[in-house]
ZALUMFI-134888 format. One record per residue (C-alpha): residue number from 1; z, x, y. Coordinates in steps of 0.001 Angstrom, whole numbers, plus 524288, in hexadecimal, padded with zeros to 5 digits. Layout:
N
{pt NUM {Z X Y}} ...
//
This chain:
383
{pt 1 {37451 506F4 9F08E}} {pt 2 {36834 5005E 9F3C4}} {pt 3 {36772 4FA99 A02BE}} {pt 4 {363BB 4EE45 A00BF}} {pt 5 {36DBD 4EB08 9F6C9}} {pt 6 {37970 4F159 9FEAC}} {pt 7 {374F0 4E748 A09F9}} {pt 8 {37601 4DB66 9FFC3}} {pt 9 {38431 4DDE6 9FC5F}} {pt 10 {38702 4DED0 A0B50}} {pt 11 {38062 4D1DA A103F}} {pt 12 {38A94 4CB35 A02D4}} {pt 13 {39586 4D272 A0807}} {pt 14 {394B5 4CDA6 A16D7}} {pt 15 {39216 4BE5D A1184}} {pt 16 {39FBE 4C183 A0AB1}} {pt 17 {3A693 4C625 A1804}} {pt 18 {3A24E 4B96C A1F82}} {pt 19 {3A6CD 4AFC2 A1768}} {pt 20 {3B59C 4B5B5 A15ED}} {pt 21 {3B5D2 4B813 A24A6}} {pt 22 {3B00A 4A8D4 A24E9}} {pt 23 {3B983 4A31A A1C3E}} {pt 24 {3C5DE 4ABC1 A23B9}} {pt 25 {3C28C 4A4B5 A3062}} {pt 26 {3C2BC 498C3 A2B4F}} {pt 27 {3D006 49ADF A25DA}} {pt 28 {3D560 49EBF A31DF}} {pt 29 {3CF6C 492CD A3831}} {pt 30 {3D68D 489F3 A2F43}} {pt 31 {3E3F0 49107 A3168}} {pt 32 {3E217 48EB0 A3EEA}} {pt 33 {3E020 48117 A3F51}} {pt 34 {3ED5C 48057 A3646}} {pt 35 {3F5A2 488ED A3FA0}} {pt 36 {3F104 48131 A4A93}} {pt 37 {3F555 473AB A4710}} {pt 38 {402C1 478B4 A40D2}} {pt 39 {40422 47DC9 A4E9E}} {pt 40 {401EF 47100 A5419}} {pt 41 {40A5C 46A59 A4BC0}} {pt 42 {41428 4746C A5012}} {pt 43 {4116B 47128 A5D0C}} {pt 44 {4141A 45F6E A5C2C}} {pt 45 {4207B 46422 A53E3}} {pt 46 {42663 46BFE A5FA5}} {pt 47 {4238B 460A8 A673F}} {pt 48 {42B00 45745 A60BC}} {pt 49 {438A9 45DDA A5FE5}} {pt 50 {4437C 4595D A6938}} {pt 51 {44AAF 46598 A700A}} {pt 52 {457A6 467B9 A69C7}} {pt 53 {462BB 46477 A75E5}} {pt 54 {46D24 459DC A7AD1}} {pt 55 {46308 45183 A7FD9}} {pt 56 {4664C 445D7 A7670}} {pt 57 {474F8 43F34 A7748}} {pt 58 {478EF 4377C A6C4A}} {pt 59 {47FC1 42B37 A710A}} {pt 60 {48E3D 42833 A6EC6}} {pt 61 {492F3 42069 A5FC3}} {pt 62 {499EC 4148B A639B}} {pt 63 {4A268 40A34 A5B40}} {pt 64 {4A9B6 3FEC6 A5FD4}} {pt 65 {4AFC6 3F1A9 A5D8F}} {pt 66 {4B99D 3E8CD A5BF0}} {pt 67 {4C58D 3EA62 A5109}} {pt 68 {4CEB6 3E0C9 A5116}} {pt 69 {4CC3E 3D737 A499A}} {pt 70 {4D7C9 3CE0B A4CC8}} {pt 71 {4D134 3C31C A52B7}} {pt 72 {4DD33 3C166 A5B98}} {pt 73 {4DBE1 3CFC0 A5E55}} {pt 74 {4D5EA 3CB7C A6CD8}} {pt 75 {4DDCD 3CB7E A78DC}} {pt 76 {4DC28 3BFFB A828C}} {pt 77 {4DF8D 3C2F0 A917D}} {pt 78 {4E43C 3B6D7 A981E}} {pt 79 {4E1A8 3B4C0 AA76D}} {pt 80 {4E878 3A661 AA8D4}} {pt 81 {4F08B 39BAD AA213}} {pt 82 {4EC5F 39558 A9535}} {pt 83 {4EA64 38877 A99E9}} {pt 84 {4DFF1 38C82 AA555}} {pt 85 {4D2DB 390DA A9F2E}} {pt 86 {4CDDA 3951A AAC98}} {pt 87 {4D7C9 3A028 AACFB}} {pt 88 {4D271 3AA79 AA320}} {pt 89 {4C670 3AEFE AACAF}} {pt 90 {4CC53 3BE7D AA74D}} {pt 91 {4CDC3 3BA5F A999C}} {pt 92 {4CB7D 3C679 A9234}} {pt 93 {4C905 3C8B3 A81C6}} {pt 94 {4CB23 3D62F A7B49}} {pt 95 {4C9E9 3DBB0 A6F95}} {pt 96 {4CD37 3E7BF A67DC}} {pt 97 {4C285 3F1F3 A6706}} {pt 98 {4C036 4005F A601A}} {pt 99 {4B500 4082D A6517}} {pt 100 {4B117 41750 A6188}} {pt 101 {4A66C 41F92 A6899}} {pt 102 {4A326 42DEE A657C}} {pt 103 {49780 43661 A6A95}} {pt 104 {49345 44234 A623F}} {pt 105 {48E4E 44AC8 A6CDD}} {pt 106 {4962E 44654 A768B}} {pt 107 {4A059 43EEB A7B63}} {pt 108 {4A48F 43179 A7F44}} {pt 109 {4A527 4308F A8D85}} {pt 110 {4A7D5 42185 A8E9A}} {pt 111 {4AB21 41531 A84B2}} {pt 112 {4AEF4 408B8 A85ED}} {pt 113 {4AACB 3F9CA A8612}} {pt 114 {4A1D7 3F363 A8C13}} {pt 115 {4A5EE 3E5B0 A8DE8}} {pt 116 {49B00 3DF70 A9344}} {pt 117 {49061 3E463 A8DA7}} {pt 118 {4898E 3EC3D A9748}} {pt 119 {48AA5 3F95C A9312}} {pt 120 {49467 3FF83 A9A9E}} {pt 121 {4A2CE 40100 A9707}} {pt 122 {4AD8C 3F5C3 A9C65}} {pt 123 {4B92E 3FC6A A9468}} {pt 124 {4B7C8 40C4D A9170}} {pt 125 {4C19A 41184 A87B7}} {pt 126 {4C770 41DAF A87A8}} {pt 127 {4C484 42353 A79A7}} {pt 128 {4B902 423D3 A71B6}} {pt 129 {4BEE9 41A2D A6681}} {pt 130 {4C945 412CD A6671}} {pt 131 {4CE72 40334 A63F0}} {pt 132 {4D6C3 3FF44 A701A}} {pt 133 {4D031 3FF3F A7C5D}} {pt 134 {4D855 40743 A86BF}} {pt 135 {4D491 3FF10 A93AC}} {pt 136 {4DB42 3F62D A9D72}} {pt 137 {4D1F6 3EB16 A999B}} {pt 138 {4D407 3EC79 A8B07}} {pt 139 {4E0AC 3E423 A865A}} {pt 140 {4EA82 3EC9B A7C6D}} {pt 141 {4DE30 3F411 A79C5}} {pt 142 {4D51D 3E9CB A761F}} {pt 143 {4C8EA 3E8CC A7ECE}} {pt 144 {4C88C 3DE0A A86F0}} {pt 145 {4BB02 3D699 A89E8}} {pt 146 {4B7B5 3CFCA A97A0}} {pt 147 {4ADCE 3C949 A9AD9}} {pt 148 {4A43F 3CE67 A8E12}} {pt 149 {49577 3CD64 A9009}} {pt 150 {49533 3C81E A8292}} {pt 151 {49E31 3BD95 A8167}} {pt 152 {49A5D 3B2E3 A791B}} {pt 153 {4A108 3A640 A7576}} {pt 154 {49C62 39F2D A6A09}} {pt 155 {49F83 39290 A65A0}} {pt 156 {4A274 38EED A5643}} {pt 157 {4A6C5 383EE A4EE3}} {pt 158 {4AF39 388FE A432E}} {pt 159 {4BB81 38D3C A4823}} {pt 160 {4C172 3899C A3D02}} {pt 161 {4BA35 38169 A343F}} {pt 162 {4C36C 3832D A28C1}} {pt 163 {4D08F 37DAC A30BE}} {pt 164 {4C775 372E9 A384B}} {pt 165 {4B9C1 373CB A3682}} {pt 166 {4B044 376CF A40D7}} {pt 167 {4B5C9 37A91 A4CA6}} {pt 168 {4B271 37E2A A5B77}} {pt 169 {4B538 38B62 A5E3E}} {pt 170 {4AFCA 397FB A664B}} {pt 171 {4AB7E 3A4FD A60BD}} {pt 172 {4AE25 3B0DC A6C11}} {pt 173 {4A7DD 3BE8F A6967}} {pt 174 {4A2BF 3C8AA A74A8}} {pt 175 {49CDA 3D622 A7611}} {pt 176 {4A040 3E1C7 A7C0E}} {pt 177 {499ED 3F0E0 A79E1}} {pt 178 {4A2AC 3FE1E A7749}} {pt 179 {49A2F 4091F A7E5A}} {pt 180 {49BFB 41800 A7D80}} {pt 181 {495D5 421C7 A8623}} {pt 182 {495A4 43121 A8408}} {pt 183 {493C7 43CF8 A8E4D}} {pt 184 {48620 43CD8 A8E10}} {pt 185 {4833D 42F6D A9228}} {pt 186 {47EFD 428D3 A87B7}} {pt 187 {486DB 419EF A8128}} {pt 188 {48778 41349 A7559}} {pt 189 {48E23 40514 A73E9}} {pt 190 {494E1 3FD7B A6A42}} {pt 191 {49142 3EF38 A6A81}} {pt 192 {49F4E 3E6DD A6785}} {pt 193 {49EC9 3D69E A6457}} {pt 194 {4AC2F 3D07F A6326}} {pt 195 {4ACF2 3C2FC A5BC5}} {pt 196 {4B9E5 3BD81 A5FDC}} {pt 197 {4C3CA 3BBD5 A53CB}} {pt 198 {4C6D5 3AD5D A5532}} {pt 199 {4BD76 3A1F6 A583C}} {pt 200 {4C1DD 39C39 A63DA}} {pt 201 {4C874 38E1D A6308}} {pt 202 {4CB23 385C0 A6DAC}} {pt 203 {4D9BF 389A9 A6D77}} {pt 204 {4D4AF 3980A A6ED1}} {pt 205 {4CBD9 395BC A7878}} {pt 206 {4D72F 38FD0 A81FD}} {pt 207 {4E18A 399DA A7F94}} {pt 208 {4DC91 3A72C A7BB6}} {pt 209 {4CE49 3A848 A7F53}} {pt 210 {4C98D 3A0B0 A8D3C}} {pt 211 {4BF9B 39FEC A94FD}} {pt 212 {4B7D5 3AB2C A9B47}} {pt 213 {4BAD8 3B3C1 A8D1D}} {pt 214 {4AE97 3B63B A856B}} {pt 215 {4A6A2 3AC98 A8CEF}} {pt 216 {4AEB2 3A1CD A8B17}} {pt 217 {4AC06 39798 A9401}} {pt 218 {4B0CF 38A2A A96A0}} {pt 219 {4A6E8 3836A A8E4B}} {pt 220 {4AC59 38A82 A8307}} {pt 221 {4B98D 38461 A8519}} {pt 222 {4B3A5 377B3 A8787}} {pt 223 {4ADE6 377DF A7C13}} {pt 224 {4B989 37588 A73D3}} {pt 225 {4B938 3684F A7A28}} {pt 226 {4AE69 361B6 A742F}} {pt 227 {4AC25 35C03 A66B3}} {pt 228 {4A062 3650B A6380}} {pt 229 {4A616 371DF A67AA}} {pt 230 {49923 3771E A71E1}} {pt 231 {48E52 36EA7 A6AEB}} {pt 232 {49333 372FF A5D91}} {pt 233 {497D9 36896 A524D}} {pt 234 {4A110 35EA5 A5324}} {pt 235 {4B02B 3638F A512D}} {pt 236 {4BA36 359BE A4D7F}} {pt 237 {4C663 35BE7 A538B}} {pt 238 {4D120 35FA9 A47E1}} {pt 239 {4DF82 361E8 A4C4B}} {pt 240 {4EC94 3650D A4492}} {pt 241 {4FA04 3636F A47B0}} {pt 242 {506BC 36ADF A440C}} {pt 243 {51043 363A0 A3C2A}} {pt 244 {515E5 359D3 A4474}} {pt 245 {5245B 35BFE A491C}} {pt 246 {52D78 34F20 A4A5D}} {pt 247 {53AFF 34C9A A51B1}} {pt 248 {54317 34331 A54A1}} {pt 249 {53736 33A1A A522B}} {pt 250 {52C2D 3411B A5BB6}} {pt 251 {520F4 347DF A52DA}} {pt 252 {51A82 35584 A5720}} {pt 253 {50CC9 359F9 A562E}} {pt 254 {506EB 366DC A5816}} {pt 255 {4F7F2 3699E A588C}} {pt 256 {4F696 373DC A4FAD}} {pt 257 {4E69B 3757C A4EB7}} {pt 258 {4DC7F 36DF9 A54C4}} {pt 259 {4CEC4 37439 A529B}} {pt 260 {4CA7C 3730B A61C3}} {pt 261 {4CE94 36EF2 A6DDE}} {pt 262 {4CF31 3605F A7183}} {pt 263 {4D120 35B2A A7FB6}} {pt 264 {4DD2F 35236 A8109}} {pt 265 {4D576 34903 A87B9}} {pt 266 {4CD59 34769 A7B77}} {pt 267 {4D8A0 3447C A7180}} {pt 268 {4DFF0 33677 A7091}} {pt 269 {4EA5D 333BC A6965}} {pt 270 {4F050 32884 A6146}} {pt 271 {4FE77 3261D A5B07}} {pt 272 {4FB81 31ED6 A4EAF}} {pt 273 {504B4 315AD A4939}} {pt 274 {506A5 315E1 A3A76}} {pt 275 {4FE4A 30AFE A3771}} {pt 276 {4F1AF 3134A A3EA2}} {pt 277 {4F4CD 30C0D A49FE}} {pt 278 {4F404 31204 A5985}} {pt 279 {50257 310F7 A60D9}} {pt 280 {500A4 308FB A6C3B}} {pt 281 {50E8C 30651 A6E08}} {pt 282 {50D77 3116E A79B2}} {pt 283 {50560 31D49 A7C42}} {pt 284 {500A0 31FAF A6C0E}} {pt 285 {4F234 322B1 A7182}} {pt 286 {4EA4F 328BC A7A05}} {pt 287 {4E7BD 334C9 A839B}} {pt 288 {4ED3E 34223 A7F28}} {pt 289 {4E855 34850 A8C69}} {pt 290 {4EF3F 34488 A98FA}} {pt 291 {4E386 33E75 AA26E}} {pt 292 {4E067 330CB AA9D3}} {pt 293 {4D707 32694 AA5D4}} {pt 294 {4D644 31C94 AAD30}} {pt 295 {4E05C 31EF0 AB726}} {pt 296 {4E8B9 31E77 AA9E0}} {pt 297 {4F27A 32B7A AA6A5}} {pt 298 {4ED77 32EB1 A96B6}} {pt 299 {4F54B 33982 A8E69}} {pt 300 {4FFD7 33E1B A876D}} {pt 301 {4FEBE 34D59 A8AB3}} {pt 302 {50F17 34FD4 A8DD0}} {pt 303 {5097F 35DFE A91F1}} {pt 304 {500C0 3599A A9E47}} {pt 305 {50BCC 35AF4 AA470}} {pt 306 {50D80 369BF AA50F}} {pt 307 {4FDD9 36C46 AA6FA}} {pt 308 {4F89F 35D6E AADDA}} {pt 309 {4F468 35C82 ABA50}} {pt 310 {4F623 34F8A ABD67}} {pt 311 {503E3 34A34 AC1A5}} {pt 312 {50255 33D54 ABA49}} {pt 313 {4FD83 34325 AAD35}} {pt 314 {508CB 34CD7 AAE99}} {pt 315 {51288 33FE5 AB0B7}} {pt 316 {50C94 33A78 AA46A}} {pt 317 {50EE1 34656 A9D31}} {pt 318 {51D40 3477C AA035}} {pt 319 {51F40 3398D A9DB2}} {pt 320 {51A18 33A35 A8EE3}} {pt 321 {521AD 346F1 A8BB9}} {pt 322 {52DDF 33F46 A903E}} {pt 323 {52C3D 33578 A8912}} {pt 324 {53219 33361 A7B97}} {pt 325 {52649 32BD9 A766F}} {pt 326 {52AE1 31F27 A7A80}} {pt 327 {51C99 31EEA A83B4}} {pt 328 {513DA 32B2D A7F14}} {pt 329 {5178B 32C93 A6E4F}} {pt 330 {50F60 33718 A6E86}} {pt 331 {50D95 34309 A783A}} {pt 332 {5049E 34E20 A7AC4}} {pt 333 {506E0 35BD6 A7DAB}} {pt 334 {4FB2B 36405 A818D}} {pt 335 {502AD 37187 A7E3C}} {pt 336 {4F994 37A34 A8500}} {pt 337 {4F439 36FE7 A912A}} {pt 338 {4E746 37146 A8E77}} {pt 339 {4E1FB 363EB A8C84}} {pt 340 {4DD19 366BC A7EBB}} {pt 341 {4E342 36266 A7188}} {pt 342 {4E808 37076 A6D45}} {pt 343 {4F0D3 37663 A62C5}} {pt 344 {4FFC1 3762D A661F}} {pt 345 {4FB36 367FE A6CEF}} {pt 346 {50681 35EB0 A69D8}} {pt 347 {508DD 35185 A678D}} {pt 348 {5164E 3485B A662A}} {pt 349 {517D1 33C1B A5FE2}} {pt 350 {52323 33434 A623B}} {pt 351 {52BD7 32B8D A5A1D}} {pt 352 {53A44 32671 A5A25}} {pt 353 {544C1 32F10 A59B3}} {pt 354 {550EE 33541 A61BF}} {pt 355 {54838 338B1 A6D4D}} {pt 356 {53B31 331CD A6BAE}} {pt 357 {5366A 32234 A6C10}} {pt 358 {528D1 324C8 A66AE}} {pt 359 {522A4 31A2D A5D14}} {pt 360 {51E17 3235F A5484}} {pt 361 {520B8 323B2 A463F}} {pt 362 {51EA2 32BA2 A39C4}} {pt 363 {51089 3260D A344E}} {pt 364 {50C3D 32687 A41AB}} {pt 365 {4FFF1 33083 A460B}} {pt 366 {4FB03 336DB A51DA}} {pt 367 {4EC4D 33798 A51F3}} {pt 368 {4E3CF 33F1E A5D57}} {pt 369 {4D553 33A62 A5E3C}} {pt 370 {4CB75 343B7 A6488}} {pt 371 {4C4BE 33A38 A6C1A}} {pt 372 {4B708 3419F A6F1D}} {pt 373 {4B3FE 33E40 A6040}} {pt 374 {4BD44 3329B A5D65}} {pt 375 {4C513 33AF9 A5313}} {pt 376 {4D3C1 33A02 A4E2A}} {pt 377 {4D59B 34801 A4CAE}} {pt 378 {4E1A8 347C7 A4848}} {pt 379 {4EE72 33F8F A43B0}} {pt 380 {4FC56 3443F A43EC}} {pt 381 {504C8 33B4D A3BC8}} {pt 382 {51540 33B23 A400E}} {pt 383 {51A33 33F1D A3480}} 
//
């Protein structure tokens, strides 16, 4: 073979061996750069995963409140007589309550209620669910409440607005917390509000529910004193009676329903003649409450003398339930001695017959005026 043309096909062939060995390097470069940044991805992956273990605890499930839904369901604890106000400073309210805790992995160590809202358990219970509370402060196994953190009195004005219209009256509801704690430390509560069942009247307020229970105070009983129940609208008073009784010529009446309290010294009454007429033959008018004015002994209250304080009144009060009429025709009887026209209150009108001398007669009426507003609020006619 001629030289020079063997030395041609060798210089083509080596251009050929360059460029693969060129183009195989570059190849490799590329796969490179891939391997390295799916290593580093690798790498901020590891990174991020949290180590399998018991480091986490989940927290106790909790459920609580109350069930019965009797509004009279509630216990009251009494620490005095009903006629003194100033003795129920340990008044106490309970209420029936269910309440269920379970931990998945782990178990309860403590439950109970926390009363006053400061995250720690007042009453612990024994089991992990249940509906009567198991303590010496709960009462037949409803829980009682003392001294809440949440108490909250509110006042309202329809008691009973389809009986009497708009009314004075208080709302009560309160808060307390069922907590659960498990072995590991960690709580979870149960937030409970209790709306009492009943709106509270003035007649409730005085003989189941006093003062010092769910905030009350003595403003709230106060309240049912005044003509605009606490700055709110103008109540006219509205009373009933039972059917009146009669015998042997003396005429009963019971108050049946009056719609809020009235102060005895604020009522006066006249014995009205069947022509419309005021009886001024003897004592037909005037002062239901026993007091003074002027040096001058007012009232027809025959009960002062079991409850009064002052040895005259008292006299005056035995005198008119002796007599047959002749004097007082009509008497008083506060039937609870509270100084307030009340249900049960009484009243006796007297006539002629075996044991009376009273002038009244069939035709004739009773009628109270409240005298803060000037209004006959009621007329009871003899039958």
């Amino acid at each position: 073979m001629n030289k020079a043309f063997l030395f041609m096909i060798m210089l083509v062939s080596a251009s050929f061996v360059g460029c693969i060995e060129d183009s195989t390097e570059d190849t490799l470069v590329e796969d490179n750069t891939v391997d390295e940044t799916a290593q580093e991805e690798v790498s901020e992956d590891e990174e991020l995963i949290t180590p399998v273990g018991n480091s986490t605890n989940m927290a106790p499930y909790v459920d609580a409140g109350t069930w019965n839904d009797d509004q009279w369901g509630e216990h009251i604890i009494y620490d005095g007589e009903y006629d003194d106000h100033n003795d129920y400073d340990n008044a106490s309210f309970s209420v029936y309550v269910h309440w269920s805790a379970i931990d998945y992995d782990g178990t309860i160590a403590n439950a109970g209620f926390d009363l006053n809202l400061d995250q720690t358990i007042d009453v612990f219970v024994d089991e992990n669910s249940g509906a009567f509370v198991k303590d010496q402060t709960s009462v037949n196994g409803a829980l009682t409440l003392v001294n809440n953190a949440s108490n909250t009195p509110e006042v309202t004005w329809s008691l009973d607005s389809v009986r009497y219209g708009t009314q004075c009256g208080i709302n009560l509801h309160t808060s307390f917390m069922f907590i659960a704690e498990d072995n590991d430390g960690d709580s979870s509560s149960e937030l409970i509000h209790y709306v009492h069942g009943r709106n509270i009247d003035y007649e409730m307020m005085g003989y189941y529910i006093d003062l010092g229970v769910f905030g009350l105070t003595e403003n709230h009983y106060s309240m049912f004193n005044t003509t605009d129940c606490a700055d709110g609208p103008d109540i006219p008073v509205s009373a009933d009676f039972y059917q009146p009784e009669q015998s042997n010529g003396k005429t009963f009446y019971q108050l049946r329903d009056i719609n809020r309290p009235i102060l005895l010294s604020d009522v006066t009454f006249f014995l009205k003649d069947d022509t419309g007429s005021t009886y001024t033959g003897g004592n037909g008018f005037g002062e239901i409450a026993m007091q003074f004015q002027g040096g001058t002994e007012m009232g027809i209250d025959t009960s002062y003398r079991w409850y009064g304080e002052n040895t005259d009144l008292i006299a005056r009060a035995e005198t008119i339930a002796n007599d047959d009429g002749s004097n007082y025709p009509v008497h008083f009887m506060d039937n609870n001695g509270d100084g307030l026209l009340s249900n049960n209150d009484n009243f006796q009108i007297f006539g002629t017959g075996p044991d009376y001398n009273g002038p009244a007669e069939s035709g004739w009426t009773l009628q109270l005026r409240f005298d803060p507003t000037g209004d006959i609020f009621i007329s009871m006619p003899i039958p």
